[in-house]
TIFI-438656 format. One record per residue (C-alpha): x negated, y negated, z negated. Coordinates in steps of 0.001 Angstrom, whole numbers, padded with zeros to 6 digits. Example, Ala and Ser with C-alpha at 12.3 -4.5 7.8 and 13.67 -1.06 7.14 Angstrom:
% TIFI-438656
+---------+---------+---------+
:       x :       y :       z :
+---------+---------+---------+
: -012300 :  004500 : -007800 :
: -013670 :  001060 : -007140 :
+---------+---------+---------+
END
This chain:
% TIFI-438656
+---------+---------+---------+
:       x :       y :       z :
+---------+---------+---------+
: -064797 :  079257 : -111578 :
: -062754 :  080984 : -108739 :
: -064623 :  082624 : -106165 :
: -062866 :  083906 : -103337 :
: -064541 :  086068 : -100279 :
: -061706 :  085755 : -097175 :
: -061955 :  088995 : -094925 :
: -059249 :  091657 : -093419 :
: -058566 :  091774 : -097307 :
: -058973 :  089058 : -100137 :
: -061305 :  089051 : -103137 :
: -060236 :  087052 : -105936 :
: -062629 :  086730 : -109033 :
: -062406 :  084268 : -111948 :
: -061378 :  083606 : -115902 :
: -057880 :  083485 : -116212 :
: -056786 :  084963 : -112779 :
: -053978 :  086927 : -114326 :
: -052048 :  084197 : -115251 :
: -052504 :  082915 : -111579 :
: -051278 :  085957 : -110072 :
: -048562 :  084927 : -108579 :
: -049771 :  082340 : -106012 :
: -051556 :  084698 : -104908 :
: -049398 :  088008 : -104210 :
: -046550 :  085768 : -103563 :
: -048023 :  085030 : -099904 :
: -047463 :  089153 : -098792 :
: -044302 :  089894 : -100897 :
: -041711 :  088338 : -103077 :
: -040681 :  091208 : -105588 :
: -043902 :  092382 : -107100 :
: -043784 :  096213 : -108596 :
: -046490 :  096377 : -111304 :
: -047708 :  099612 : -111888 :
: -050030 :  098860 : -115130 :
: -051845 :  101642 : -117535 :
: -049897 :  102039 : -120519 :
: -053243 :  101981 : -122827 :
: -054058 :  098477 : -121927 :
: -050608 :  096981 : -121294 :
: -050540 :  095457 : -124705 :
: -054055 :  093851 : -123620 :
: -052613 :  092339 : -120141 :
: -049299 :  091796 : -120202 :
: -048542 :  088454 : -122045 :
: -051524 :  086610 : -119847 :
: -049913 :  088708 : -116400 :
: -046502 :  088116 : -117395 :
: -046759 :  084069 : -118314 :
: -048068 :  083868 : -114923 :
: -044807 :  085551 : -113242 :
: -042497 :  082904 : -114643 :
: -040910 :  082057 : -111316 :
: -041391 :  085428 : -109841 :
: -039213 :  088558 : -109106 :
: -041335 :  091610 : -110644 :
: -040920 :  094702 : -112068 :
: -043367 :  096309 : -114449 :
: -043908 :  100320 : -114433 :
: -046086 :  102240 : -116652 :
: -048883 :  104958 : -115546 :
: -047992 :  108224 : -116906 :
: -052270 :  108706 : -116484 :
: -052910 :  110992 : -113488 :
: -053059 :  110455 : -110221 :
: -051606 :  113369 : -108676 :
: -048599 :  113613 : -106224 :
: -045986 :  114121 : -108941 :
: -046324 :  111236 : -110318 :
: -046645 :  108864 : -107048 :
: -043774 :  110505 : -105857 :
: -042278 :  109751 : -109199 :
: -043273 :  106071 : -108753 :
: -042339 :  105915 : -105216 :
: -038808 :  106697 : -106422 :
: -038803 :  104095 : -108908 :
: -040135 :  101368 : -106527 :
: -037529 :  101579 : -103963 :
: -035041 :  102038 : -106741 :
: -035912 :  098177 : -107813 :
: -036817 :  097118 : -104099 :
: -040439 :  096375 : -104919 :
: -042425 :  094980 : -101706 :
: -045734 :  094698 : -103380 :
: -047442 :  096750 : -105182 :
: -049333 :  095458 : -108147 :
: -051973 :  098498 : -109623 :
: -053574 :  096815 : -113262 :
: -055801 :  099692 : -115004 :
: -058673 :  101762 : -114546 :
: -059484 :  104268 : -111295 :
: -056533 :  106305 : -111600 :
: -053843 :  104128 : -112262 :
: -055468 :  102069 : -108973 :
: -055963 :  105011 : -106593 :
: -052011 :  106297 : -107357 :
: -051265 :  101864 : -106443 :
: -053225 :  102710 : -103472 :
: -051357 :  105684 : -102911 :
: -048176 :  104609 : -103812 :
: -048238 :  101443 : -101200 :
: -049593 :  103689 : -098417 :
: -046674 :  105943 : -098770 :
: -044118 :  103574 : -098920 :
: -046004 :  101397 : -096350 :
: -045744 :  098355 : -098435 :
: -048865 :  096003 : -098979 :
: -051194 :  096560 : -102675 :
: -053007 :  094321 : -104958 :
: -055646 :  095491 : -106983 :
: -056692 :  094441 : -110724 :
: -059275 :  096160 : -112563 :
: -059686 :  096000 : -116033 :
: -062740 :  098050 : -116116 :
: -065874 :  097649 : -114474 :
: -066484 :  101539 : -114443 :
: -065322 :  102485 : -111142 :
: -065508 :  101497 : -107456 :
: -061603 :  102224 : -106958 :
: -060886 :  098540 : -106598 :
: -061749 :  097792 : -103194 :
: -062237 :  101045 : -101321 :
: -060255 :  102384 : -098773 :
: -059420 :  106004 : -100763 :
: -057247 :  107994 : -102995 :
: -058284 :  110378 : -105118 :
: -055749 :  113188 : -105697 :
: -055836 :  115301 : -108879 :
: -053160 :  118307 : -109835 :
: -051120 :  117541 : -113097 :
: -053791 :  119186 : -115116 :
: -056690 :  116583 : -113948 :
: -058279 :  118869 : -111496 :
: -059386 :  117860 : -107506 :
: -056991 :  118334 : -105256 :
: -057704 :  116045 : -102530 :
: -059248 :  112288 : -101096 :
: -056513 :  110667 : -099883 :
: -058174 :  108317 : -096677 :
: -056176 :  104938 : -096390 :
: -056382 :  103250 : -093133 :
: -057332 :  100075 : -094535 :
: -058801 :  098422 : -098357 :
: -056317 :  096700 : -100479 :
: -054763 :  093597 : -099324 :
: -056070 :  091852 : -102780 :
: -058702 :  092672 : -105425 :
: -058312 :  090569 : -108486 :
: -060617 :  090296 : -110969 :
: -059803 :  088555 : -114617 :
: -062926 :  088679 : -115896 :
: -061889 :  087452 : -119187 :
: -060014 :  091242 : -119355 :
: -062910 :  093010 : -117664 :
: -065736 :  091335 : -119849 :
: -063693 :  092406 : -122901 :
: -063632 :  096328 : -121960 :
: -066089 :  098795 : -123841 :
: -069441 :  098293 : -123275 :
: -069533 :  102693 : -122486 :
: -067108 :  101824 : -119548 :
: -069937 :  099334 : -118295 :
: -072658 :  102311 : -118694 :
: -070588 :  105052 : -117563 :
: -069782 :  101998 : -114101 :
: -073240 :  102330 : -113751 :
: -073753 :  105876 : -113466 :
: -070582 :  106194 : -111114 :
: -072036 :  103377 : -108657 :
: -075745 :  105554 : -108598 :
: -073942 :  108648 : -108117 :
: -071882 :  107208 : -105292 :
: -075109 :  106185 : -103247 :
: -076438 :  109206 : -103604 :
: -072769 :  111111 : -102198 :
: -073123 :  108057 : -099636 :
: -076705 :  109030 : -098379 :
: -075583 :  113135 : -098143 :
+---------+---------+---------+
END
């Protein structure tokens, strides 16, 4: 079943959601760019892509760090194929350089997780890494994603060391919260 929480940003959640996708990014854009981690594309794109039959999309892969060379790099490529949605489908990086990527081209971003191992999906942040994987920077976004959706027929099928290590990331971030 569908559960959806309507605030400043939506919150889709439900079996199957990637093949609804389109009904519901097609209400703040008409050409989606889909910006999907190349490890799991295999895994997502024939249930993402049978529900874009009748939509205008584009589908980019992650080159797998977030860093400024390579949202710059996507930036390029999005206004090269007149994207006007963002669509980030991965883990925590490949959604925090969708995050990134909308905020600097000030179009609007969808979230789908396909993990359950980070809190990247609905928070209002970027994390920023160098080429080599090291901290650079939090990049603040003025507001949370515009959608979150969450297949969880593709999330309950992740590793169940993604789960654990989900876990640990959510304790660790209370404790950052609380300092």
């Amino acid at each position: 079943m569908t559960k959806i929480i309507g605030s400043p940003t939506r919150y889709i959640q439900g079996s199957g959601e990637l093949k609804t996708i389109a009904k519901h990014v097609n209400v703040i854009g008409d050409h989606m760019f889909i910006l999907v981690d190349k490890n799991i594309q295999d895994i997502v794109l024939p249930d993402l892509e049978s529900g874009l039959t009748d939509s205008k999309y584009e589908v980019e892969a992650f080159n797998g760090e977030c860093c400024m060379k390579e949202i710059n790099r996507i930036i390029d490529v999005l206004k090269a194929k007149e994207g006007n949605v963002v669509v980030g489908v991965g883990g925590g990086k490949t959604i925090d350089t969708a995050k990134a990527v909308a905020y600097y081209a000030n179009v609007p971003v969808v979230i789908v997780p396909t993990i359950a191992a980070t809190d990247a999906p609905c928070s209002a942040l970027s994390v920023i890494y160098s080429e080599e994987g090291v901290f650079e920077k939090y990049l603040f976004l003025p507001s949370n994603p515009n959608i979150v959706i969450v297949d969880t027929n593709v999330v309950s099928k992740a590793p169940a060391r993604l789960l654990a290590s989900g876990i640990g990331d959510a304790l660790a971030t209370y404790f950052e919260a609380r300092a």
